[in-house]
C-alpha positions as CSV (number, residue, x, y, z in Angstrom):
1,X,-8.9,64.6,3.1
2,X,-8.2,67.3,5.9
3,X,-9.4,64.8,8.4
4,X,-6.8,62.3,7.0
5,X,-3.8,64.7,7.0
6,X,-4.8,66.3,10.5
7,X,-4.6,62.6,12.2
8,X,-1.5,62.1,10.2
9,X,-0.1,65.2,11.5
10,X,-1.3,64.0,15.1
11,X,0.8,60.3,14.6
12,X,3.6,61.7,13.7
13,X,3.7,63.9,16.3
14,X,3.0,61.3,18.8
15,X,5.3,58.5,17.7
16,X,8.0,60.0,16.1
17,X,9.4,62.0,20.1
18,X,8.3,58.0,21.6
19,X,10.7,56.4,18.8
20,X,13.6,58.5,19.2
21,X,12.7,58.5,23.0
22,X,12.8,54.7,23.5
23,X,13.3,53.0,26.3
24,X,10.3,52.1,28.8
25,X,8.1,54.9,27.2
26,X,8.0,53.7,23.7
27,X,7.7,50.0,25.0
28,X,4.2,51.2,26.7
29,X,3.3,53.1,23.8
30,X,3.8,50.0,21.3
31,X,2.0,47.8,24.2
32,X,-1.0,50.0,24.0
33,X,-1.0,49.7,20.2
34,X,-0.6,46.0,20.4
35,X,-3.8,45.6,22.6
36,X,-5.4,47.7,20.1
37,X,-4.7,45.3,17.4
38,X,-5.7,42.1,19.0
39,X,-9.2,44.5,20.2
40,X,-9.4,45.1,16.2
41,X,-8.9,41.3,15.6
42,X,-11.2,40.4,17.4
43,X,-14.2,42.9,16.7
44,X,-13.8,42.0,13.0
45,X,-14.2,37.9,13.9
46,X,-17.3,38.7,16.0
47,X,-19.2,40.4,12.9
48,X,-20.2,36.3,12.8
49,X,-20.2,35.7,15.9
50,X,-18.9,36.9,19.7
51,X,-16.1,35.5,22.2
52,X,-16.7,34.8,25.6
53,X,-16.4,38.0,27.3
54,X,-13.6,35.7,29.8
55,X,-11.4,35.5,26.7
56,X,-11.6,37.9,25.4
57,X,-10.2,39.6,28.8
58,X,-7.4,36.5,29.0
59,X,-6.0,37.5,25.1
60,X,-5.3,41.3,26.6
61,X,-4.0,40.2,29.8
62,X,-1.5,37.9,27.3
63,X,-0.6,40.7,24.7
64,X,0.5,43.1,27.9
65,X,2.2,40.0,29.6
66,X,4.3,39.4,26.7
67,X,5.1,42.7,25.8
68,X,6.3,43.1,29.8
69,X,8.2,39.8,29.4
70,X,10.3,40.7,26.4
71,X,10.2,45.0,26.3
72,X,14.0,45.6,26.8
73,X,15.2,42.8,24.3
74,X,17.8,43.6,21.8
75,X,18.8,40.6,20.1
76,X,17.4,39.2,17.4
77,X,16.7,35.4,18.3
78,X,13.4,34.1,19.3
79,X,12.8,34.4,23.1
80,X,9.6,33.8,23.3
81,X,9.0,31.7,26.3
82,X,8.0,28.1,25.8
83,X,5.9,28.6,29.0
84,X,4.2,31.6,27.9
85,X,3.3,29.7,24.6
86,X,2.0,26.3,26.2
87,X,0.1,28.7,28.6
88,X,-1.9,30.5,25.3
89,X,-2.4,26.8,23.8
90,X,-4.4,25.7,26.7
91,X,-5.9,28.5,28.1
92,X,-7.7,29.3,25.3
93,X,-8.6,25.4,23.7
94,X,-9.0,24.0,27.0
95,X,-12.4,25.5,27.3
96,X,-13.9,24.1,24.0
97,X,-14.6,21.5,26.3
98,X,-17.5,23.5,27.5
99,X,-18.9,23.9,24.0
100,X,-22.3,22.4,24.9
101,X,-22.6,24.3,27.9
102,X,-26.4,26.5,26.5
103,X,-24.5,29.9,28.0
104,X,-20.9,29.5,26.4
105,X,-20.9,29.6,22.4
106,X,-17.1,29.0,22.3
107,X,-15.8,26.2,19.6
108,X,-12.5,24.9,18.4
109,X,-12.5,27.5,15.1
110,X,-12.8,30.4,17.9
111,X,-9.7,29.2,20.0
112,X,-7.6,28.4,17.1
113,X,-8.4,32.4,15.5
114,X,-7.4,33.9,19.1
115,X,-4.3,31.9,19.3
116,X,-3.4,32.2,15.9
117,X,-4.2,36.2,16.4
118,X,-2.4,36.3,19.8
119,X,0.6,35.0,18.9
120,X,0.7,37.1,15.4
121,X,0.4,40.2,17.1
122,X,2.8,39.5,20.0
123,X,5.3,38.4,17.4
124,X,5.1,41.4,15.2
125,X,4.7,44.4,18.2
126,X,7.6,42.7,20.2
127,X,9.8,42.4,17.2
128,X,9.2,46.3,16.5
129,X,10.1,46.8,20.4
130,X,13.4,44.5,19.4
131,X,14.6,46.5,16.3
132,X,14.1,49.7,18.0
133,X,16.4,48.7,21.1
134,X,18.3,47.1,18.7
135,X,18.9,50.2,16.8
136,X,16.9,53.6,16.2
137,X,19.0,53.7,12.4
138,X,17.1,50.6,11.7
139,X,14.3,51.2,12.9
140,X,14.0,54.4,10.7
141,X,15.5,52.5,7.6
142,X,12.3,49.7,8.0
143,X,9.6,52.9,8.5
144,X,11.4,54.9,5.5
145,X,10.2,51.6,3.2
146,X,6.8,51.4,4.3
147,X,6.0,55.0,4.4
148,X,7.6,56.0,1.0
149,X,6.4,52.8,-0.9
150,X,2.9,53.2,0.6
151,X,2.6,56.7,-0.3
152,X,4.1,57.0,-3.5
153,X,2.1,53.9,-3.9
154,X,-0.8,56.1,-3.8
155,X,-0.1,58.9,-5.4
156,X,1.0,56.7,-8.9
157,X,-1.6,54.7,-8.5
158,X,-4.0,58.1,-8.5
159,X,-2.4,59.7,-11.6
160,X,-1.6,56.9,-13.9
161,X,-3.0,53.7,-12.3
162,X,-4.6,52.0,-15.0
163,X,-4.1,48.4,-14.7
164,X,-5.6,47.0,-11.4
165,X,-3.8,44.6,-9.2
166,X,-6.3,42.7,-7.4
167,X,-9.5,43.8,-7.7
168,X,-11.0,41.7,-6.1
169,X,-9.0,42.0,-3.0
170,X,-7.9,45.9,-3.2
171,X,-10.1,47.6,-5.9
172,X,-8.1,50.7,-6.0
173,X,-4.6,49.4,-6.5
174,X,-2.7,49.4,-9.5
175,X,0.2,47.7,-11.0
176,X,1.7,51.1,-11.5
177,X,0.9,52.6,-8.2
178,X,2.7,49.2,-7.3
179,X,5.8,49.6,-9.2
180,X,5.7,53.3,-8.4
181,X,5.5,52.6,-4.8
182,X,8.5,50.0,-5.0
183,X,10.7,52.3,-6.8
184,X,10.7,55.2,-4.5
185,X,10.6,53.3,-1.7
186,X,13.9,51.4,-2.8
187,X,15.6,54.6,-3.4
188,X,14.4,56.5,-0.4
189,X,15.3,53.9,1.8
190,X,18.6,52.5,0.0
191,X,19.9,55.8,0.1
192,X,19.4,56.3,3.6
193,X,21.0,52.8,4.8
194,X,24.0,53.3,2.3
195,X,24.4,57.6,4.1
196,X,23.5,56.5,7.6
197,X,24.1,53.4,8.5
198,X,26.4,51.3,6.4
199,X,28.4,53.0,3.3
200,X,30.9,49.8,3.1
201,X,27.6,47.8,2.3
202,X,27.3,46.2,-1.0
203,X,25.0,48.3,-3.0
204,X,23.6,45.7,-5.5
205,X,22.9,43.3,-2.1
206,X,21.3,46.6,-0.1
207,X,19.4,47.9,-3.7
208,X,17.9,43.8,-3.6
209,X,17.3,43.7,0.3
210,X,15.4,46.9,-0.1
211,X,13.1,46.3,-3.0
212,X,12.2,42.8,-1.4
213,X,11.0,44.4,1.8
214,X,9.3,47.0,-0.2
215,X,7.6,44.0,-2.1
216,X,6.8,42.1,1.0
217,X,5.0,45.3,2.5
218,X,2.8,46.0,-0.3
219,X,1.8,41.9,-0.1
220,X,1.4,42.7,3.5
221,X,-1.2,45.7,2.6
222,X,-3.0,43.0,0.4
223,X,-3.0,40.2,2.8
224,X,-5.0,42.6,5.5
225,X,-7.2,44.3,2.8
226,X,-8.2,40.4,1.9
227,X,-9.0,39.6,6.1
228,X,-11.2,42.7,5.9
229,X,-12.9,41.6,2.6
230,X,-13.4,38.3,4.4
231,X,-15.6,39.7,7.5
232,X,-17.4,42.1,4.9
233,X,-15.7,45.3,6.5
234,X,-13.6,48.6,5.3
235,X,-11.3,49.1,8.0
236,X,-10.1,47.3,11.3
237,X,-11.8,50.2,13.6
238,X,-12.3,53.6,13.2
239,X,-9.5,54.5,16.0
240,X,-7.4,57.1,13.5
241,X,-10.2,59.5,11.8
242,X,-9.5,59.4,7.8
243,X,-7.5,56.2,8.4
244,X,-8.8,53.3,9.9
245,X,-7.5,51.4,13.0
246,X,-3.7,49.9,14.2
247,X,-3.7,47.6,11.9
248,X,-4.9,49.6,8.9
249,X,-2.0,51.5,9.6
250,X,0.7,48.9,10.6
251,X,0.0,46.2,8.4
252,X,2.9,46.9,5.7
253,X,5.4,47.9,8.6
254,X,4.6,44.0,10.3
255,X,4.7,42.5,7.0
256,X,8.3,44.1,6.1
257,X,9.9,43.3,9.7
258,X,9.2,39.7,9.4
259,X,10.8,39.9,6.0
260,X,13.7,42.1,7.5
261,X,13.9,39.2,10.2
262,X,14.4,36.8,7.8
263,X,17.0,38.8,5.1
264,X,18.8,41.1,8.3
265,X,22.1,38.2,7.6
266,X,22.4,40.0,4.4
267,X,22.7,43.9,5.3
């Protein structure tokens, strides 16, 4: 447990100056974690078996490139370049031609995981870079739902958690650390919009935006915990003693900004 809350201590300390900071600084910061997910990705697809070490090297050259292509955007319509897309798609399915060669064990399942993980992963750390530039406010309203629902997730769950929510997926969540988690998470984060950002907003449509992101993270929690059941492991790395890796940290943030994306036209 002290291990936990030191390297808690440690990430906030580390990302919260970068977020306020923005600009360039917090774009290399979010790069770095980027690369650190698609390294994480990876690793967990090769406990069945390993990538060419070539691309391996081409999907981190890609994650940087893209983060450099699109670091100072501040709109919210998808830029993503065609070019840069068509370039992914055949770099990495062009070689399954070479399949039979005795040395290279690479196959269409492998180059369809790397683009599918490439292109997840520069979607969701670009679009983080995006809101950010975009506005700090909002950026903070989006952390204040994942933070708040995860924790208070966890500590309902803990006291009067009786009723499990997928077991076979997540063993230790509950239905009431779930609803606990969505509740305080609303509030927190409702309150916040509706004080900082917006008091002229419609509470019922903010109080409904809020609670569906909530929702959407916790899914978003499940959906990782279900890749890691898949390749028989805990966590995506061990980068964050007491916590796991990137991903085992980020996966309800990505999982409520493509939601956010999607509802923003209502807030």
């Amino acid at each position: 447990m002290k291990k936990r809350v030191l390297s808690a201590i440690i990430m906030i300390i580390i990302f919260v100056p970068l977020l306020f900071l923005g600009g360039i600084s917090f774009a290399i910061f979010m790069t770095l974690l980027a690369v650190c997910a698609m390294h994480e990705l990876m690793t967990i697809r090769e406990k069945k078996k390993e990538f060419p070490p070539l691309m391996k090297f081409a999907a981190y050259l890609l994650v940087i490139f893209s983060s450099v292509l699109t670091y100072n955007q501040n709109i919210f319509s998808y830029t993503m370049s065609y070019q840069l897309i068509s370039f992914i798609v055949l770099i990495f399915l062009l070689p399954v031609l070479l399949k039979d060669n005795k040395n290279i064990n690479y196959d269409i399942n492998d180059a369809l995981y790397l683009v599918g993980s490439l292109l997840f992963i520069n979607i969701a750390f670009n679009l983080i870079l995006v809101i950010r530039n975009y506005s700090l406010y909002y950026m903070i309203y989006l952390l204040l739902i994942t933070v708040i629902t995860d924790t208070f997730a966890l500590i309902t769950g803990k006291y009067i958690g009786k009723n499990k929510l997928a077991p076979s997926i997540s063993p230790n969540k509950t239905i009431e650390g779930f609803v606990g988690g969505v509740l305080m998470g609303t509030f927190v984060a409702t309150t916040f919009y509706y004080t900082v950002i917006d008091s002229g907003i419609s509470l019922a449509i903010l109080i409904f935006t809020t609670l569906f992101l909530s929702v959407v993270g916790q899914l978003g929690d499940l959906v990782f915990s279900s890749i890691k059941r898949t390749y028989g492991v805990k966590d995506f790395s061990n980068l964050i003693p007491g916590h796991g890796g990137i991903l085992d940290r980020f996966d309800s943030l990505i999982f409520v900004i493509l939601a956010f994306i999607l509802v923003m036209g209502l807030i």
